[in-house]
N, C-alpha and C positions, 0 to 999 in steps of 0.2 A: 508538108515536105519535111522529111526527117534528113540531116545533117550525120554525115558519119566521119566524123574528123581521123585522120589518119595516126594521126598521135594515141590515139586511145589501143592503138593493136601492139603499141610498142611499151605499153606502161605494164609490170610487173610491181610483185612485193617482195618477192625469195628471188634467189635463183633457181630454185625448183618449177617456177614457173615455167623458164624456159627450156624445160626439159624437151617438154614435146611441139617444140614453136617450129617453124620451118618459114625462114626469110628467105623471098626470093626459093624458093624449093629445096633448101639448104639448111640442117638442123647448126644451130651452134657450135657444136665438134665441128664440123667442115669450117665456117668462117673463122673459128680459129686459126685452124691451119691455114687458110687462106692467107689471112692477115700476118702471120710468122712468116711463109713463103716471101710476102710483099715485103715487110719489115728486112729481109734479109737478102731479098734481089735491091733493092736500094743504097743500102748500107755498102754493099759492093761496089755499086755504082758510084756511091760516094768517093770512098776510097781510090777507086781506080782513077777518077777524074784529078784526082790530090796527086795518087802517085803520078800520074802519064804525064802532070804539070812537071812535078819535080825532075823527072827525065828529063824532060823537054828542054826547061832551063839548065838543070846541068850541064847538058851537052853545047848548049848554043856558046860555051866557049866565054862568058861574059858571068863575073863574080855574081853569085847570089846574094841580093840587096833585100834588106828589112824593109818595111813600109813606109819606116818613118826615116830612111835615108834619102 
C-alpha cells in the first residue's frame, strides 16, 4: 500500500514552482486576489462594527466612559 500524504503537493523550493500549480482549480494569481478581496471585506467590517458602536453610544445621551472608569 503506498501512502500519499497530502502535504508533499503543497511543498515547493522557488516560487516559480508555483507558477503553473492550480489549488482547488485556481492558479496563484486568483487566490491572491481572493485573499486582498477577504482581507478588505473584513477590515470594513471591522471598522463599521467600531464606528456603528461609537454612534450608538454617542447618541444614547450618556458621557462616553474609558474602561477603566
Amino acid at each position: 500500500m503506498i501512502f500519499q500524504f497530502p502535504h508533499l503537493y503543497f511543498i515547493f523550493t522557488t516560487n516559480s514552482d508555483l507558477h503553473d500549480l492550480l489549488i482547488l482549480g485556481h492558479n496563484i494569481d486568483s487566490w491572491l486576489i481572493y485573499v486582498l478581496i477577504f482581507f478588505g471585506l473584513t477590515s470594513l467590517a471591522f471598522v463599521s462594527v467600531w464606528f456603528i458602536g461609537f454612534i450608538a453610544e454617542s447618541q444614547s445621551g450618556k458621557s462616553i466612559k474609558q474602561p477603566w472608569e
